[in-house]
N, C-alpha and C positions, 0 to 999 in steps of 0.2 A: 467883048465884055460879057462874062458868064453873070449871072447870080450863084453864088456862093456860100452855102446854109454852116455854119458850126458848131455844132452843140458844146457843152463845154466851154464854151469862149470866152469866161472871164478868167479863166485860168491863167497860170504864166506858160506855159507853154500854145497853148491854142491862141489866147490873143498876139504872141509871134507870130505865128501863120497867118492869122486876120491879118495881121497888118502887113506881113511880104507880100501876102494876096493881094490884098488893097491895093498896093504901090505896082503893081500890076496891073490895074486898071478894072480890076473884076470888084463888082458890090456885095456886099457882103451883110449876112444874114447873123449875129451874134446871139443865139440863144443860151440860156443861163437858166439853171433855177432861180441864181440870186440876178434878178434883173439890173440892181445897182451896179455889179460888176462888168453885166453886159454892156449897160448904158455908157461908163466909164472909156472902157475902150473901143466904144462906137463916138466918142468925142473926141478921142483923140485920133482916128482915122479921119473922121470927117475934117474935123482943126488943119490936117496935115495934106489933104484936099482930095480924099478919097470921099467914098459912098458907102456909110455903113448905118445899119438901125441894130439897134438894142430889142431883143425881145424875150420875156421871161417864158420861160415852158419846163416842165418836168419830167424827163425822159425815160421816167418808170409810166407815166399817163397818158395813154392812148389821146383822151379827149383831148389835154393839156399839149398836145403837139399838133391837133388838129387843130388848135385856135394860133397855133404861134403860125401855119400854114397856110391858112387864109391872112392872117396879116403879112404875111411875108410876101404873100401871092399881090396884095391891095398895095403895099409902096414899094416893090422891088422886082414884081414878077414871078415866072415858076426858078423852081430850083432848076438847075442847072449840074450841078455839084455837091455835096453832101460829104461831109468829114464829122463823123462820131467818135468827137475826142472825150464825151465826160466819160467820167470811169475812176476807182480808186481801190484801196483797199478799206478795214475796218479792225481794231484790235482784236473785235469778239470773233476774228476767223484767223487768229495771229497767236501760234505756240510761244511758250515763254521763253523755249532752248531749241536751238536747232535738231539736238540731238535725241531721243527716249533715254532715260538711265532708270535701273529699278527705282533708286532711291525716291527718283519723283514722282514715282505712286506714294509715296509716305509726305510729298513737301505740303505746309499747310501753310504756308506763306500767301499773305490776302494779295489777289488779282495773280497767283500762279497757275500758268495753265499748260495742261499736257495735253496733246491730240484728243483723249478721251473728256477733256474740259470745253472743247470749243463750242460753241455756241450755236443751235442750229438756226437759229435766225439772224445772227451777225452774218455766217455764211450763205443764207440766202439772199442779206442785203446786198455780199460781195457781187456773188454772182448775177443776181438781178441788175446790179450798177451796172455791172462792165457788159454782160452778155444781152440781156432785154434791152438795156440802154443803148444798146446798140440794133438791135433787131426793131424796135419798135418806131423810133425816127426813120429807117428805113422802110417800111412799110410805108410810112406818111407820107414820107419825101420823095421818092423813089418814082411814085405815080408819077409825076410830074417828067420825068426823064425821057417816057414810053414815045418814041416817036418823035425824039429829037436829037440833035446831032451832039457828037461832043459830051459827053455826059458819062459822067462816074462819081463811084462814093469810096472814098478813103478813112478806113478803119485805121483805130490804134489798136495793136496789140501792143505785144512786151518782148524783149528776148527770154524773157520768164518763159517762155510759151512753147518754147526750144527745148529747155530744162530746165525744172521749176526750182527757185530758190529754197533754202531753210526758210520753216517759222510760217509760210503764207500759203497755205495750201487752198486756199478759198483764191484768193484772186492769181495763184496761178493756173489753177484749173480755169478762170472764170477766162483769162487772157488766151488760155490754149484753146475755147472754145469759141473766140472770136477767131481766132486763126483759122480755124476748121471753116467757119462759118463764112468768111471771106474767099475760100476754096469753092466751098458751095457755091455762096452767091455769085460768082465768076461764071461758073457753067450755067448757073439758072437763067441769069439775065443776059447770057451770048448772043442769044437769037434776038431781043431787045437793044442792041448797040450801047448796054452801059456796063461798063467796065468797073469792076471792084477789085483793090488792092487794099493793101494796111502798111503801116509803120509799126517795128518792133522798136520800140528805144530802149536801151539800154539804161544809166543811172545818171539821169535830170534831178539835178536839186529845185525841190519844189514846195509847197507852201504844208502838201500830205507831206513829204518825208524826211524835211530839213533837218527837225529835231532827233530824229532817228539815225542820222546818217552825219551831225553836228554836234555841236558843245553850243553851249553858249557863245564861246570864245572865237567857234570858226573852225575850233579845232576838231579831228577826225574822231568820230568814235570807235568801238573795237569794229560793229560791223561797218563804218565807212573806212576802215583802214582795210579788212576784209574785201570790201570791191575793189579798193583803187588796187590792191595786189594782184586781183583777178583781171583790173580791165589792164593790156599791153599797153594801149595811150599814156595809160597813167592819171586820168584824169575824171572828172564826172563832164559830160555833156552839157553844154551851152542850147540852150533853146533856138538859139541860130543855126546849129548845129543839125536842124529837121528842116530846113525851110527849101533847102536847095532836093531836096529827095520830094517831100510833096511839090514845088512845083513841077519838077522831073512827070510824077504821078498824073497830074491834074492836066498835061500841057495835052492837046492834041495831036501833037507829036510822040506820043505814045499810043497810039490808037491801036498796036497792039500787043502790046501790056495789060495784062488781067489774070487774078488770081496770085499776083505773086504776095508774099510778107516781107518785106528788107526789113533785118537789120540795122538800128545805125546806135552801134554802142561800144565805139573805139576798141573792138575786137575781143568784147566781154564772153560772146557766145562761140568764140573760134579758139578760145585759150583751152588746154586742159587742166591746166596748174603746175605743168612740169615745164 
């Protein structure tokens, strides 16, 4: 039995992994900014007779991750494991057209925006979400690994990260520099026995980009018709769909596995389009 740390955990993709985890017998650590969410799905692991706490932290705040570690450390023990799942994107780093046209220097359409409109603080939000939010739990948590067995931290990238989508130049930079960063921290921590890899996922329907990639109805929009063209499966990603790769990641039986990024995006990042 490991302990477990996952930031991001009220999410719909992270509390799938809390809970494959759980049922693996490992306890599990749910941090959130929004505690309600964590707490939610630390009820229903526990309900289902696993070992999970709820705990609220903010993974842009150093101090605010230092108090979610000492309580983590007081009913669960040291980490063991470490997955840096929070992460998103923002509109104010989100072009309105994939594409530049002259004409959209002239568009005055309110909330239209051209590369030259984007916002230089949307884009730091991106980035600081995905890339500090990631760097900074790790620092906190990571201590805890120094001199013990079995132990690694599992990053999300994106296959954004590969080749960056239309329209999100902020969180695909921000995703490419988690990838980078996962490369690093692999060699950094060789000589310390923890192991760092990441998840690229491909297009998960999720609570950020339903509406984006939805209708009201269910039905596709132009850019969710756009990916299911690109992904070969045909399909968008089942959150079940990550569970069998992280535990692959996480098991001891990989002990020597580090630094890699998988893929898992029904062959989004291998298509050309021809």
């Amino acid at each position: 039995m490991k302990t477990i740390v996952i930031t991001g955990a009220g999410g719909v993709l992270c509390s799938t992994l809390a809970k494959a985890l759980a049922k693996q017998g490992h306890q599990i650590a749910l941090l959130d900014l929004k505690k309600a969410a964590a707490d939610h799905v630390a009820n229903e692991i526990n309900a289902a007779g696993g070992k999970a706490i709820g705990v609220a932290a903010n993974v842009l705040e150093k101090e605010s991750l230092e108090a979610a570690k000492e309580e983590v450390n007081d009913k669960l023990g040291s980490c063991d494991i470490l997955i840096n799942g929070a992460g998103g994107n923002h509109p104010l780093g989100t072009t309105s057209n994939p594409f530049l046209l002259e004409e959209d220097m002239h568009n005055t359409t309110e909330g239209f925006k051209t590369f030259f409109d984007l916002d230089a603080e949307g884009i730091k939000f991106v980035f600081n979400l995905n890339f500090i939010g990631t760097l900074l739990p790790t620092q906190v948590f990571s201590k805890d690994m120094i001199g013990k067995k079995g132990c690694s931290i599992l990053n999300i990238s994106s296959m954004n990260a590969f080749t960056p989508l239309t329209k999100i130049p902020a969180y695909s930079g921000a995703k490419a520099a988690v990838s980078n960063f996962t490369q690093w921290l692999a060699v950094h921590f060789s000589k310390v026995g923890i192991r760092v890899n990441a998840l690229a996922p491909g297009f998960f329907l999720t609570d950020q980009n339903r509406s984006l990639l939805t209708t009201e109805t269910g039905a596709l929009t132009p850019r969710g018709n756009s990916i299911i063209d690109q992904t070969p499966m045909g399909r968008f990603g089942e959150p079940e769909d990550l569970v069998s790769t992280t535990l692959y990641l996480c098991d001891d039986a990989t002990s020597f596995v580090t630094g890699v990024v998988i893929p898992i995006d029904g062959g989004f990042s291998a298509f050309s389009g021809v």
